[in-house]
N, C-alpha and C positions, 0 to 999 in steps of 0.2 A: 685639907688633909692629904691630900693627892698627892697635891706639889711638893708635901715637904716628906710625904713616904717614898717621891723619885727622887730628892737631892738624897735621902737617904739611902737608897741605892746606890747612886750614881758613886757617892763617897764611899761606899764598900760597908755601912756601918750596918745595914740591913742587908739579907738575901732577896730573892728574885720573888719567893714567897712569904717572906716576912712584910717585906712593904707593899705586897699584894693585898694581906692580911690586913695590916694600918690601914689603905686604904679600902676596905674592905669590899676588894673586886678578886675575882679570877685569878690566876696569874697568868693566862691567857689574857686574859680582859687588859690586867696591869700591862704585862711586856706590848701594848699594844695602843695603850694610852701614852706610853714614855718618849714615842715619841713628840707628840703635842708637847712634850717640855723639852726639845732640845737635846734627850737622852737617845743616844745610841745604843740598844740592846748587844747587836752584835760584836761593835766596840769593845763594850764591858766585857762580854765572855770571854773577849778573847783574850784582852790584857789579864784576865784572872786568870788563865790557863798557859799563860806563857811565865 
């Protein structure tokens, strides 16, 4: 359930704490699991705010 609440992230289809939720950790916990999948946090933010 992790991995597929971080590709849900990663594709924009969930928020930070939506797929923190699905995965049902933190979202400290979550933003800090993403990367063990290849997931750039900071990437994301930024492309979402540019």
């Amino acid at each position: 359930m992790r991995f597929i609440a971080a590709q849900f992230y990663e594709s924009g289809k969930l928020s930070l704490g939506q797929a923190a939720d699905m995965a049902r950790l933190s979202k400290r916990t979550f933003a800090e699991l993403l990367s063990d999948y290849g997931v750039s946090l900071i990437k994301l933010l930024c492309q979402r705010f540019i």
